[in-house]
N, C-alpha and C positions, 0 to 999 in steps of 0.2 A: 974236824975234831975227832980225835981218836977214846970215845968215850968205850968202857966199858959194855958188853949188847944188855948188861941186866938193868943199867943204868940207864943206859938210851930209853929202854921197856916204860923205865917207872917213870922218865919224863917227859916222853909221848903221853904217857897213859894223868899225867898231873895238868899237860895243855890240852889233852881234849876236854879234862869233866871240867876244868876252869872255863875253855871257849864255851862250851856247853851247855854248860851253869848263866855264864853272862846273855849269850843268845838267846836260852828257854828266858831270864829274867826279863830282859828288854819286850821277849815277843807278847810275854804274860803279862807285860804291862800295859804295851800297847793294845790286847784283846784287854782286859777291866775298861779302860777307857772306851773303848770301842763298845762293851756291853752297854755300859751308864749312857753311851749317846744314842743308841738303841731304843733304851728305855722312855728316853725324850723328844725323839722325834714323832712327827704326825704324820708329814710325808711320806705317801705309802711308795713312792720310788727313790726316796733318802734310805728309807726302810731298806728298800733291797737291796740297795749297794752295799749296805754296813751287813747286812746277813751274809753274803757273798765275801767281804774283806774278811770276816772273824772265820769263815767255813776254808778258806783259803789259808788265813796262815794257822791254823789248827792241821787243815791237811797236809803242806807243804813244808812246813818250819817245824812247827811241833809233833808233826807225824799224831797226831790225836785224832786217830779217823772213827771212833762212837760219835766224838763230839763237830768233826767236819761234817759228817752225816748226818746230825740233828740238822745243824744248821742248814746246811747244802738241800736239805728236802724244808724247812720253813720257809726258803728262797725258793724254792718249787712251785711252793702253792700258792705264794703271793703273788708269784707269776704268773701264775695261771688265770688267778682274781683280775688281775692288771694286766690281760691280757699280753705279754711282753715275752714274746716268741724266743729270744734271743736268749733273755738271761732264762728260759724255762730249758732250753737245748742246754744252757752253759753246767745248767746245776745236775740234768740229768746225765749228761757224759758225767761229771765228778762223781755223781753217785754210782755208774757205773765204775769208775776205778778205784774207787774204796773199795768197792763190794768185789771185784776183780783181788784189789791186797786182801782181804778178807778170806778168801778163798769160797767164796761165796759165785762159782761162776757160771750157775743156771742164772740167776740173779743179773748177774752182770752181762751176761750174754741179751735179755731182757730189756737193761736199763740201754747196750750200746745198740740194738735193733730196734727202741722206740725213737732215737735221734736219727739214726738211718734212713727210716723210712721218710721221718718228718722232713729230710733232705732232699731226698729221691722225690718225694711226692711233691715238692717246691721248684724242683728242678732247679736247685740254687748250686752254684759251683763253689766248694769251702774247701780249705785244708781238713777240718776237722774231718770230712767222711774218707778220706784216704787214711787218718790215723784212727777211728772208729773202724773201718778194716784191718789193719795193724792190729789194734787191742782187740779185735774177736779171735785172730789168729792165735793170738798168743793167751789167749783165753784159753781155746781147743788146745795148745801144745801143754797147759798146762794140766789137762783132762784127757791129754792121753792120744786125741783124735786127731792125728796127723794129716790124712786127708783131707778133714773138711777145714784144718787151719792153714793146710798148703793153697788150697780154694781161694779162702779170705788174703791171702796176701798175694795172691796172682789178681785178683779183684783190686786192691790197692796199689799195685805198681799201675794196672791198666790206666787206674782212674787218676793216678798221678800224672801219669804221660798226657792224657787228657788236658787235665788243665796247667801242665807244665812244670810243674812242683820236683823238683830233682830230688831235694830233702826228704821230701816223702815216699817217693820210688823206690831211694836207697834204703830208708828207714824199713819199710817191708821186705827188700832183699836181704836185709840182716836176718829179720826173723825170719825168712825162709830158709836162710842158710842154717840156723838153728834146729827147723824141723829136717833136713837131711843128716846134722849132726846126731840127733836123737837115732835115727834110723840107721845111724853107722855107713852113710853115705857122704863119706869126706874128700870126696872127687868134685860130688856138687853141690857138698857145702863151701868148696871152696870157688866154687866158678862163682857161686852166688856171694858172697862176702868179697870175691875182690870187684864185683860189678855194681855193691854197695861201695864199695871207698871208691870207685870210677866216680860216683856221681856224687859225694859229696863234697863239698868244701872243705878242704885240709885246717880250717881253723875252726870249722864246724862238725867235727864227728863224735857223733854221741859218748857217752863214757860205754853202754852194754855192745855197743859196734866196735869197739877196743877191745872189753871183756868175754864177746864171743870169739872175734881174731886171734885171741891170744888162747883161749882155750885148745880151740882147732889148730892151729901152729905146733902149741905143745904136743899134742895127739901125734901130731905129722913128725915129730921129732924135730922140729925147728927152734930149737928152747931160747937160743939169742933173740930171734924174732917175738917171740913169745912173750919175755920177757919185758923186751919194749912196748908192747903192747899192753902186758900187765899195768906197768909203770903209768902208762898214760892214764888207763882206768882208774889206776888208784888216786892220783890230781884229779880227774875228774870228779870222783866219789866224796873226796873230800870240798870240793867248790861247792858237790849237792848237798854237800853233811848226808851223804847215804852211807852210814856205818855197814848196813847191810851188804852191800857190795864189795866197798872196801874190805871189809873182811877175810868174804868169802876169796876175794883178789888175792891178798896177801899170803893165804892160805894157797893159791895155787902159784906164788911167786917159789913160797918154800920148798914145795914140791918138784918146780923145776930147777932150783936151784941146786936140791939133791941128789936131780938126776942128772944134773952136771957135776957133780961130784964135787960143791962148793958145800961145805958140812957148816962152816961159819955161817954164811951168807944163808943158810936156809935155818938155820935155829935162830939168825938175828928176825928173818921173817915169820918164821913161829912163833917168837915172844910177841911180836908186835902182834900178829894175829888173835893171839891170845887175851894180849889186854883189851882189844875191839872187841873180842867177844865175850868180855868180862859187865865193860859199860850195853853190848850189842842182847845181854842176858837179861839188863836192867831193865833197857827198851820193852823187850819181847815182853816182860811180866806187864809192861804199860798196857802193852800191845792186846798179851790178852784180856787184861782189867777192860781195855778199849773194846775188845770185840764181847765182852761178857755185857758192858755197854752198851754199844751197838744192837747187839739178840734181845735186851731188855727193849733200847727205844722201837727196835721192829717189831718187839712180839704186841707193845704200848700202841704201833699203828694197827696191827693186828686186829686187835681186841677192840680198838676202836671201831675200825672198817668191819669187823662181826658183830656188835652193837647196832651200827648204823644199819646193817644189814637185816638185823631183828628185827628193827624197828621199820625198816621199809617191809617188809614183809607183814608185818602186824597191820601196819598202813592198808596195805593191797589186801590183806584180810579181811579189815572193816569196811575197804571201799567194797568186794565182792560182797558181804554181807549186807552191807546199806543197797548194793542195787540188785540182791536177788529179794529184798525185802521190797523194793520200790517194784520191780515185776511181778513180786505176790498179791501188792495192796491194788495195783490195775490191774491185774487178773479181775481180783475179787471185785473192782470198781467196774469193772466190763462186764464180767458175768451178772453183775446187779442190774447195769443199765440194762442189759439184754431180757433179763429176767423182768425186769420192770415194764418193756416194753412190750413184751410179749405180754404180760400179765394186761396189760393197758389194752393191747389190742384182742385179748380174748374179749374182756368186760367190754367194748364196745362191739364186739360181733355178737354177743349175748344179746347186748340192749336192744341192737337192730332186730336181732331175730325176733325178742320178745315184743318189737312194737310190731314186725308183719306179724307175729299171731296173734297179738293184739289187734288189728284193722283188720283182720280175715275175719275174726268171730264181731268184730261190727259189723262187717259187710255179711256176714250169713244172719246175723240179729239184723238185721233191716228186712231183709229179703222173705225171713219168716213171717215178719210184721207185714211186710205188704200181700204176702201172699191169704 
């Protein structure tokens, strides 16, 4: 169909807030129900499934990551109560990757090196510590520190080859090829992103292993390739509902479209990038209500975790005071018996003495008499 590009704009931009609309309505319904069953259940491992379902599609579907993060840490601690290793790793990787979208990434650096360890220290072989390496890398690439995120993703291919994981190998060569892109080393970001598509499955390559290819392509002056690669990012973006991406995609479709000298073809991708980031501006002000949410429920454990801290401390003040009081009152209880004792044994060294000078002066009053 040969619609008009200002037409086409307005009704892209009419079937997204419509899918949009219907999506948030269904997901919002389904979380109410899920809250109300929350509320009535007993069962403290019903419990945590249902914290876990409402943290999940609050993170994933409604992108509402204050309220993923309430959840995702009430699931934390329950877990912890109910000893359950499994879902307490599950909730601390997600809170690490809020806190990672957050830009929160001392934080997230934290939450993905407390599962880390808990892995390593199990010696349990999982997918999740090869992409727990992944998301630290891309943690550090996003902080700047290229080294130590080149580190974390050489640590993640290794550990992939390890226990076989081809997905995850590649998934880390992607990001790696990203930190040589950063550094304007596109000789080996390219060795590394085609040794990412070597290992993955052609019906399995992520949409950002698309959106970095196609980036680097364009750079290289490869704008056909580029393109296709754009293209596929964007299906992809849109299967995740990540406006985010899509966006920023489409915005780099424009761009090489321009520089192929298709003027049509890159303002039909402008308009469209535009309206994404018309609904993509709506999101953000969610996003920051969300993270303004978020700062409030963390500063709420804060102040919590500094109360409780008061209050331990006030604790260990009274116990110190109760036992330098219980050391003064036996002090004073030993110095007494001591004293007492002594006092006992002077008064019977007296009395002895006063009965031999008592029996001397018998014994010299007899002696006078007999004499």
């Amino acid at each position: 169909m040969d619609f008009p590009i200002c037409k086409r704009s307005i009704l892209i931009g009419v079937f997204l807030s419509s899918f949009f609309a219907l999506t948030t309505y269904s997901q919002t319904h389904n979380l109410d129900s899920l809250k109300a069953t929350l509320e009535k259940v007993s069962d403290r491992k019903e419990k945590l499934s249902i914290l876990q379902e409402i943290a999940t599609i609050n993170k994933d579907s409604l992108k509402d990551s204050a309220e993923a993060y309430i959840y995702y840490d009430k699931a934390r601690v329950l877990a912890i109560n109910e000893k359950d290793t499994i879902t307490l790793r599950n909730a601390i990787y997600n809170l690490g990757e809020i806190l990672l979208e957050m830009e929160e990434y001392d934080m997230a650096i934290t939450y993905f090196n407390s599962v880390k360890k808990n892995l390593i220290d199990k010696e349990e072989e999982s997918e999740l510590l090869a992409l727990i390496y992944k998301n630290l890398g891309e943690t550090y690439i996003r902080k700047g520190e290229y080294d130590t995120a080149n580190s974390f993703f050489d640590k993640g291919i290794t550990y992939a080859e390890k226990i076989k994981n081809d997905y995850q190998k590649a998934l880390n060569h992607v990001y790696k090829s990203e930190v040589y892109y950063m550094l304007d080393d596109y000789a080996s970001s390219e060795r590394q992103i085609s040794k990412a598509f070597s290992f993955f499955d052609p019906d399995s390559v992520p949409m950002m292993a698309h959106y970095f290819k196609g980036k680097l392509l364009y750079k290289l002056g490869d704008n056909q390739n580029a393109i296709l690669c754009f293209q596929k990012a964007v299906t992809l973006a849109e299967n995740e509902n990540d406006i985010s991406v899509k966006s920023k995609t489409l915005k780099l479709l424009s761009d090489v479209y321009l520089a192929s000298g298709d003027k049509e073809m890159a303002l039909d991708y402008s308009k469209n990038a535009l309206v994404l980031v018309d609904s993509l501006n709506d999101i953000n002000k969610k996003t920051a209500l969300s993270r303004i949410g978020y700062i409030h429920a963390f500063e709420s454990v804060l102040e919590k975790n500094k109360k409780q801290q008061e209050i331990d401390k006030e604790e260990t003040q009274k116990a110190k005071k109760r036992r330098m009081l219980i050391y003064v009152l036996c002090s004073i209880v030993g110095v007494s018996l001591i004293a007492f004792f002594v006092y006992r044994q002077n008064k019977v060294m007296r009395m002895v003495a006063d009965m031999r000078k008592a029996q001397m002066e018998l014994v010299e009053k007899k002696q006078q008499e007999y004499l």
